[in-house]
Structures are given as C-alpha cells and as structure tokens.
C-alpha positions in Angstrom: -2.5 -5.6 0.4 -4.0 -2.7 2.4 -7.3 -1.4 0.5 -7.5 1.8 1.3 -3.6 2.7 1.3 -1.3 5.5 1.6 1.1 6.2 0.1 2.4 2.9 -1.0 0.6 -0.9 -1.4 1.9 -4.2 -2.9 0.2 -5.9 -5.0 0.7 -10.0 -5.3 0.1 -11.9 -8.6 0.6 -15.6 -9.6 2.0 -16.9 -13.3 1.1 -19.5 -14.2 4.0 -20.1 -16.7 6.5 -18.3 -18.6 4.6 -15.2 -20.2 5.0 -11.7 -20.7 3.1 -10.0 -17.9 1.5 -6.4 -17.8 0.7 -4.7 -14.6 -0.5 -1.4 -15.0 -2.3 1.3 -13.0 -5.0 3.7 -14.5 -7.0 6.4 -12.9 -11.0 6.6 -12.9 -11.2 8.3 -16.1 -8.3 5.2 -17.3 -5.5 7.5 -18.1 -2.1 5.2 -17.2 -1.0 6.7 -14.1 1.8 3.8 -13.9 3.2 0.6 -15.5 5.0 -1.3 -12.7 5.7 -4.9 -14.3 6.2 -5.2 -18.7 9.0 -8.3 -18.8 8.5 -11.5 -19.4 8.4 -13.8 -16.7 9.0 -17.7 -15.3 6.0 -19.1 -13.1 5.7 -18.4 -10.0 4.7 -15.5 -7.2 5.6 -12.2 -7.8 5.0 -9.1 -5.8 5.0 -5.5 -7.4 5.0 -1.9 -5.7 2.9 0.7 -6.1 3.5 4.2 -5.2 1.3 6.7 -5.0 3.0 9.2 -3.1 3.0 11.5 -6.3 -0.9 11.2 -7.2 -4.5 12.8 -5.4 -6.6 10.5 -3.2 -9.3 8.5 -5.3 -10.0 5.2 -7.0 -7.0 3.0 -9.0 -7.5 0.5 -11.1 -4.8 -1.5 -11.7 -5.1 -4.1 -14.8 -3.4 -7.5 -14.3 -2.5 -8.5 -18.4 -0.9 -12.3 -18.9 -1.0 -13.6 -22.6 -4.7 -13.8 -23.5 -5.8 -13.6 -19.9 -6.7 -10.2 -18.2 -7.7 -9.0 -14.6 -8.7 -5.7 -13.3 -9.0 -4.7 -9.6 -10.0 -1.3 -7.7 -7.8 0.3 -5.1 -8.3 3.1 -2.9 -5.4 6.2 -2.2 -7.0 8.1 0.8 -4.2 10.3 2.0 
C-alpha cells in the first residue's frame, strides 16, 4: 500500500484459517477513527479499504486482531 497516502490506501492481510478478524483504525491519541473488517472469515488473502478522505493529515494506526494473535502498523494521511 502507498505509505504516505491520500485520501485512500488498501491494506492486504493473510488468515491463516477460519477466524473472526478485526481490522481497525485509531488515531495518535487511539480514539477508533474506523473499523473496516469485524466478520468471521475462511483463510486466505484479503484486502480492506481505508478512507480517509473525512479525517486531518497525521499518523494512523491500524490494529490487525485474529483470535489470540494481534498486529499493529503506522500509516501516514498527508493531504
């Protein structure tokens, strides 16, 4: 995915088996800004949208949440 984006990026995320999967999006102070992905879901690759054309430039976090496993990643919105 573009890093830095505007207004929009994708971001791409394996399963590794059939799990209920969290993808959410928090601003630097971790308010939720955004939940894109709260289903359960089959293995395999997935791709989820973010848009940000509604929000100020700055650091994202978005928090990657599969069964007891978690990831977090930054993003930057420069507009």
């Amino acid at each position: 995915y573009p890093n830095p984006f505007n207004p929009s990026t994708r971001i791409t995320y394996g399963v590794p088996r059939d799990v209920h999967v969290t993808l959410e999006v928090f601003d630097i102070l971790g308010r939720r800004v955004a939940t894109l992905v709260n289903e359960r879901m089959a293995a395999g690759e997935y791709t989820a949208t973010f848009d940000a054309s509604r929000l100020g430039s700055g650091v994202y976090i978005y928090r990657l949440s599969t069964g007891s496993q978690s990831q977090t990643r930054k993003m930057m919105l420069m507009k």
